[in-house]
N, C-alpha and C positions, 0 to 999 in steps of 0.2 A: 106626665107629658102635657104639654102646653102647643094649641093650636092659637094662630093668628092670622088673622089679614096680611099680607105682603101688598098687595096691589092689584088692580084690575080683580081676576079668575085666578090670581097666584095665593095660596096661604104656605103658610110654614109651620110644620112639624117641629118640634122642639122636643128633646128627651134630654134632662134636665141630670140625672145618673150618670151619663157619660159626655155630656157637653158636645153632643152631635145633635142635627138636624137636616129637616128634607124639604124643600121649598117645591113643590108639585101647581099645578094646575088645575081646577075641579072645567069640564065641561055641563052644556045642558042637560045630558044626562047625566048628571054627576058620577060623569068617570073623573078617575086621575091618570090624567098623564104628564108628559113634558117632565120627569122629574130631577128634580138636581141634588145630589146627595153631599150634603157639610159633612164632611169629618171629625170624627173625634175629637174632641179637647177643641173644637173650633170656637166653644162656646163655655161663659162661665157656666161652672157646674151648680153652682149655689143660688141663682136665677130660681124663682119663687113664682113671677111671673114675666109674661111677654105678650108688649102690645102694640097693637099696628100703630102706625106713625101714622098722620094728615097732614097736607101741606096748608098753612095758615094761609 
């Protein structure tokens, strides 16, 4: 499994086995909420690694 930055309070779960993932929220007490679930096959399976993007 591969964690990343998405943006702001947003990361993304990434499970690399089945080419799904979960893009959630962490709060200040590091809850998670807001989640949003990728589906299946929504992602390459063979992805090794993932990394947050920055806008230049």
């Amino acid at each position: 499994m591969q964690i990343t930055a998405v943006s702001g309070d947003r990361i993304l779960f990434y499970g690399k086995s089945k080419g799904r993932g979960v893009v959630a929220s962490i709060d200040d007490g590091n809850n998670i909420g807001d989640v949003t679930v990728i589906p299946e096959g929504s992602f390459a399976k063979d992805w090794t690694e993932v990394s947050a993007l920055h806008p230049v």
